[in-house]
N, C-alpha and C positions, 0 to 999 in steps of 0.2 A: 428448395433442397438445402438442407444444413448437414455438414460435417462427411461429405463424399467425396475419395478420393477416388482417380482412375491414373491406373499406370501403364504406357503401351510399353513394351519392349525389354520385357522382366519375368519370369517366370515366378511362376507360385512359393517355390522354395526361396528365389532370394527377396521377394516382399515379405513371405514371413519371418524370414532373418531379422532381415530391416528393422521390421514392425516389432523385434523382440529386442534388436538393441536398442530402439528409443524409447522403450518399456520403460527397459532396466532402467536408463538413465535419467528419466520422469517418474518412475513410481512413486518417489517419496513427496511430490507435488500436490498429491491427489487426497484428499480426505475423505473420496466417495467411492465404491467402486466403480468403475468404467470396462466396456468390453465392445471390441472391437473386431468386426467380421469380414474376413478377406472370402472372395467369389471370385472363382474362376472364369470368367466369361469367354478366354478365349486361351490357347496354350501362352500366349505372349501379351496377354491383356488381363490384369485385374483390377479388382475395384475395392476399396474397402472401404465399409461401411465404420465409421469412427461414431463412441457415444456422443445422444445429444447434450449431455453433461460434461462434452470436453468443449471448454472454452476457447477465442480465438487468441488467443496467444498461443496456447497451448498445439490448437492446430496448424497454426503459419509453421509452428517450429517443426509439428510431424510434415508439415510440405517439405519445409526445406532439408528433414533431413532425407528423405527420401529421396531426392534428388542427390545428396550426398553423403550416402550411408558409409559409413566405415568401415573397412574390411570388403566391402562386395564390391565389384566392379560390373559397371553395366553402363546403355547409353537408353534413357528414357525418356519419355516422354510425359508429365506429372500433370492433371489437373483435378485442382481442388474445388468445391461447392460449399460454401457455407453462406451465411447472414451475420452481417456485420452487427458487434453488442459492446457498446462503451469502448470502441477504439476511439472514431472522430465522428464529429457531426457530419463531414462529406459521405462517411458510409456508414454512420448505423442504420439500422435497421432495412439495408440494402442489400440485395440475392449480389453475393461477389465470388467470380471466378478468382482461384487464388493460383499461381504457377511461377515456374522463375525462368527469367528472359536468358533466351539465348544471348545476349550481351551483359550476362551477368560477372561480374570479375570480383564481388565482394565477400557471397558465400554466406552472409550473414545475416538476410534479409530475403524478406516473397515480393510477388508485384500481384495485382490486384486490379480487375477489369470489372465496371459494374454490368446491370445490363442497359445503361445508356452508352456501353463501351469509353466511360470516362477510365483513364489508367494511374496507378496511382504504386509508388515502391516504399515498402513498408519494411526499416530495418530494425531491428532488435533492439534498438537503444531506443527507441518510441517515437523516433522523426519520419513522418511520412509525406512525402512531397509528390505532386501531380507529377505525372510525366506522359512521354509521345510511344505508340507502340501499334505495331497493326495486328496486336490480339483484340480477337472479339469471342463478346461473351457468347455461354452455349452451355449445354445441360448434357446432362451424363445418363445414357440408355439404364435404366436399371429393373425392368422389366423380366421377368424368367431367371431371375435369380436363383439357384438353388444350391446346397448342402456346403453353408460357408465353413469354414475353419476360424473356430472364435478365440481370439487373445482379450486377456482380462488382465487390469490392473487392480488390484485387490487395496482396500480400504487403508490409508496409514492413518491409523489408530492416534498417533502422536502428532500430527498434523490437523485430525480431527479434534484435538483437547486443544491445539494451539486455535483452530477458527471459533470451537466454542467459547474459549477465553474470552478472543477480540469479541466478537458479540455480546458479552459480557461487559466489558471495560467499556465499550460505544455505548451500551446501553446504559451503565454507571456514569460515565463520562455526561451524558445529554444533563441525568440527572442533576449532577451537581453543577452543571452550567447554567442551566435554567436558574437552581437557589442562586446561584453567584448573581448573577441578573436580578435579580428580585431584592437580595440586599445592595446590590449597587444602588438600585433606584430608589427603594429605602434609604437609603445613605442621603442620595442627593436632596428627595426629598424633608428629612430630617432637620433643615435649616428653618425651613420654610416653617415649620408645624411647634418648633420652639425654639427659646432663646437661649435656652442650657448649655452655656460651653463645654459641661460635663457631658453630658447626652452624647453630643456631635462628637466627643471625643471619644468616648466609649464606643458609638458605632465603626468609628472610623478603624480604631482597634480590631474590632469584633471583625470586618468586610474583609482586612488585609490579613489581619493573621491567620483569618478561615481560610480563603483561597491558597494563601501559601502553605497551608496545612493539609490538606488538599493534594496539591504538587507532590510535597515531601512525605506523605503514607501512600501515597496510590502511585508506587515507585515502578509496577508493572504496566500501568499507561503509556508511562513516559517512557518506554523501550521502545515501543509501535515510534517510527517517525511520525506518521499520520496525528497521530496526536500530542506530540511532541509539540507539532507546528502550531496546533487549534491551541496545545497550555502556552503557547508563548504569544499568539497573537491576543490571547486572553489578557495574558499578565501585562504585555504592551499598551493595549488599549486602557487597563486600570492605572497603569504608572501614569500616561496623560491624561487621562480623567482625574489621576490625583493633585498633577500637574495646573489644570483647570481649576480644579476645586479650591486648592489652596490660596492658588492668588485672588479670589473670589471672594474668600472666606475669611483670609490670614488672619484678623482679630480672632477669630472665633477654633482655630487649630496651633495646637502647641507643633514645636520641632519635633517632639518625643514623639507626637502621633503621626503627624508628616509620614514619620519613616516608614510607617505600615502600607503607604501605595508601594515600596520598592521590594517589600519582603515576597512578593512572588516573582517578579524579574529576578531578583538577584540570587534566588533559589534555583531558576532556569539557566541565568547563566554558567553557574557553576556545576550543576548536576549534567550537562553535555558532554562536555570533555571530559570530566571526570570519571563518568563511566564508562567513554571511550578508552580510557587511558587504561582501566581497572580491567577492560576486559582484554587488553593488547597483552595486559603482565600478564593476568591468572586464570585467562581461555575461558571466564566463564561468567553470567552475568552477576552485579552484586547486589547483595542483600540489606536491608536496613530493619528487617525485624526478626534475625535469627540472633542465637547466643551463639558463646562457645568460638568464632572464626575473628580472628584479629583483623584481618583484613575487612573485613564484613565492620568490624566498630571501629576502623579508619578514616574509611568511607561515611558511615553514619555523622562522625564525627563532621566530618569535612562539609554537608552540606547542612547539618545543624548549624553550622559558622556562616555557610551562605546565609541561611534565613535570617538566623537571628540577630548575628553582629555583624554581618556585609551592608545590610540597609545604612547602619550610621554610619559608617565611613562612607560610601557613596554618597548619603544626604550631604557630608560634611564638605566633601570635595565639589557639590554642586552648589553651595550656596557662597564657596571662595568666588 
């Protein structure tokens, strides 16, 4: 059973309330529509049926608010039915009862019983720690169901171009990681196949400025944290491979080239905060290929200066 709720002790009018304020205040979450069916089964007992497209996060939060709706007062009894999908390894792909303990005092978290009756409290900030409880799992009658009352959260459009994007960008992103990889190993390999100091210097040029070129045009990656992290463990990893290479190689690379392991770190350092910073003044993200906005070719400016001239003052300080 995925996505069933059952409520004892609530009439039909105040789960549809319920089920209408946690709408409202999720709808702009969703990129898909979703609809969801409340049945009467008994004057004091409902059930909603929740889509199979709402995820569990999305559903612990309609557990818990339903146990704590705003504005409606009532004493109920809440239990949830879903399968556990990319929370923890202890429950995915496990049938879990989801409810919240009568020793509950936090308000901001479900508790979660498998059907090995393992218990497990799951609060909002993403810590979920075992625990002791004498709920046991069980299934919910849903049998002679008939003439639900359907609530629908309706597609946001802008949420929908925001997941297309990311899909996008991850799928751009693999791409030029892969090349990055491919001239890394190029690079390395490079020594070995000639004795060209110009060559090796040239590639080394060509590996660093690319990647940091990279970084500084594809400035709508680097908003996603998720990939924030992937451009920085990237850039980390090439600054000690540059690190490596060098002492390895030193005859064979000048200081001017050197600097090109640092031009992607030092691009990522400074593009962090600084668009933190840009979007605390002007509420809104900034741009590096529009005309026309000074603020916009402030900014531009500020991480051209990371790329291009932070490398040599950082070489210079590392090799005091």
């Amino acid at each position: 059973m995925k996505n069933i709720i059952e409520i004892k002790g609530a009439s039909l009018n105040d789960v549809k309330q319920a089920l209408e304020n946690w709408i409202d205040l999720y709808s702009d979450n969703f990129s898909s529509k979703l609809n969801f069916k409340i049945f009467e089964k008994e004057i004091d007992r409902q059930i909603i049926i929740a889509d199979n497209l709402l995820d569990n996060e999305h559903f612990f939060y309609l557990v818990n608010y339903l146990e704590y709706p705003e504005g409606i007062e009532y004493n109920v009894e809440i239990k949830g039915l879903t399968k556990g999908e990319n929370i923890d390894k202890r429950l995915n792909d496990k049938e879990l009862l989801v409810y919240i303990s009568k020793n509950d005092k936090e308000f901001d978290n479900v508790y979660v019983v498998t059907t090995e009756n393992k218990h497990y409290k799951i609060d909002f900030g993403g810590k979920i720690t075992q625990q002791t409880d004498n709920k046991f799992y069980s299934t919910v009658d849903i049998s002679n169901l008939k003439n639900p009352l359907t609530l629908s959260i309706k597609a946001n459009n802008k949420r929908l171009k925001e997941d297309r994007s990311e899909l996008k960008i991850n799928k751009r992103f693999k791409i030029v990681f892969y090349i990055s990889i491919i001239a890394i190993l190029i690079h390395f390999f490079v020594p070995y196949l000639t004795d060209s100091v110009e060559i090796i210097e040239k590639w080394t040029l060509f590996t660093g400025m690319g990647i940091g070129l990279w970084f500084f045009m594809d400035y709508e990656m680097l908003r996603i944290n998720d990939f924030y992290i992937k451009s920085l463990l990237v850039a980390v990893s090439f600054f000690c491979y540059g690190y490596l290479f060098r002492n390895y190689y030193q005859e064979n690379i000048s200081d001017l080239n050197s600097v090109s392991f640092i031009y992607p770190l030092s691009l990522l350092i400074v593009q962090y905060p600084t668009r933190r910073l840009y979007k605390v003044i002007f509420n809104r993200e900034p741009e590096i290929d529009k005309h026309g906005k000074f603020a916009d070719l402030i900014y531009t400016m500020i991480l051209f200066f990371a790329f291009a001239l932070l490398p040599f003052i950082i070489f210079d300080y590392l090799k005091k």
